[in-house]
C-alpha positions in Angstrom: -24.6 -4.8 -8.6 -24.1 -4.5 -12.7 -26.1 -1.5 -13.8 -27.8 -3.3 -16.9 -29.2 -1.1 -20.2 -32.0 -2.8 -21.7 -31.0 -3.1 -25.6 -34.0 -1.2 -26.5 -32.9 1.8 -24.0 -29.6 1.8 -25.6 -29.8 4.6 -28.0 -27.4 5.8 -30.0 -27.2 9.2 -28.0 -27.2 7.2 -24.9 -24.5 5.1 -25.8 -22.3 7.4 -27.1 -23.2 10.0 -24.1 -22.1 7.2 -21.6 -18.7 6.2 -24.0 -17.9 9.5 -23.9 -17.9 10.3 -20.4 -16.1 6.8 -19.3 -13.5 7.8 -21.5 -13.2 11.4 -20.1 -13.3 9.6 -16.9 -10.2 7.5 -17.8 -8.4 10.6 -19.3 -9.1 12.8 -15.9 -10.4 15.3 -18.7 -13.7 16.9 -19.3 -16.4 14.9 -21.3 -16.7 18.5 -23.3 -13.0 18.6 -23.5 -13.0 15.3 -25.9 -13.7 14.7 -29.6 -15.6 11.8 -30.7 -14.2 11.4 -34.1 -10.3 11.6 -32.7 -9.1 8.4 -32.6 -9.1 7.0 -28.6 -4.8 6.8 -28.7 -4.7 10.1 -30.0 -6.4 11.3 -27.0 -3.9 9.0 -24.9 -6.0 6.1 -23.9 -3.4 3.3 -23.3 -4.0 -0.6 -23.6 -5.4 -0.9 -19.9 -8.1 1.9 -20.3 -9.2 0.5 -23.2 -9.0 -3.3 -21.5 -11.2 -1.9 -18.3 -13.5 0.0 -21.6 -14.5 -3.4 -22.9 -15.5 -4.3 -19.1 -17.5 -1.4 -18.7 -19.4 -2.0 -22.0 -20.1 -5.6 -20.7 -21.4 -4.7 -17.7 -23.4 -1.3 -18.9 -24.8 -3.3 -21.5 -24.4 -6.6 -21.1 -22.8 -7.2 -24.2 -19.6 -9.3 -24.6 -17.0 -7.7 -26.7 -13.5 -8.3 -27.9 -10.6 -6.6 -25.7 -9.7 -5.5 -29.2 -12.8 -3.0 -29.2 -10.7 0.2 -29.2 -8.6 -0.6 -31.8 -10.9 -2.5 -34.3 -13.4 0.6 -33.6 -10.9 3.6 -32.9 -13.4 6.5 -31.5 -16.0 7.1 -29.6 -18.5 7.5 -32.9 -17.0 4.0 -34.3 -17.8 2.4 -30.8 -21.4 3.7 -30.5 -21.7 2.3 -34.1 -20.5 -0.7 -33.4 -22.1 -1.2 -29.9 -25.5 0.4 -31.8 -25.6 -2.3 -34.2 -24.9 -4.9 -31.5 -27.5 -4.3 -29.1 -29.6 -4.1 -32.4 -29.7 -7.6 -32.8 
């Protein structure tokens, strides 16, 4: 069963809370332990992270995005931006 955020519970905070801590989960690393404004291949997420990242973000949100996500928006903050904006709409 997809666990779907209604656009209007989809802060900001909440987004990038939940970015940050599927990326921690993908890096075995703490969510404390990451920056938000490093770019995601600095911290070493390779192309299949960032592949199953756009999945996530579809089924979290319900929100279709490109598999290019991680590298048209490079961090965490850019994402939550982007994905801010989107569920805006």
């Amino acid at each position: 069963m997809t666990d779907i955020t209604a656009p209007s519970a989809a802060s900001p905070e909440v987004i990038r809370a939940w970015l940050t801590e599927r990326v921690a989960y993908y890096l075995e690393c703490s969510p404390a332990d990451l920056d938000q404004g490093a770019e995601l291949t600095e911290l070493g997420l390779d192309s299949v992270y960032a592949l199953n990242l756009c999945g996530d973000v579809e089924d979290r949100f319900g929100l279709v995005v490109e598999p290019t996500l991680a590298w048209d928006h490079p961090t965490i903050d850019a994402i939550t931006v982007f994905l801010s904006a989107e569920l805006a709409q």
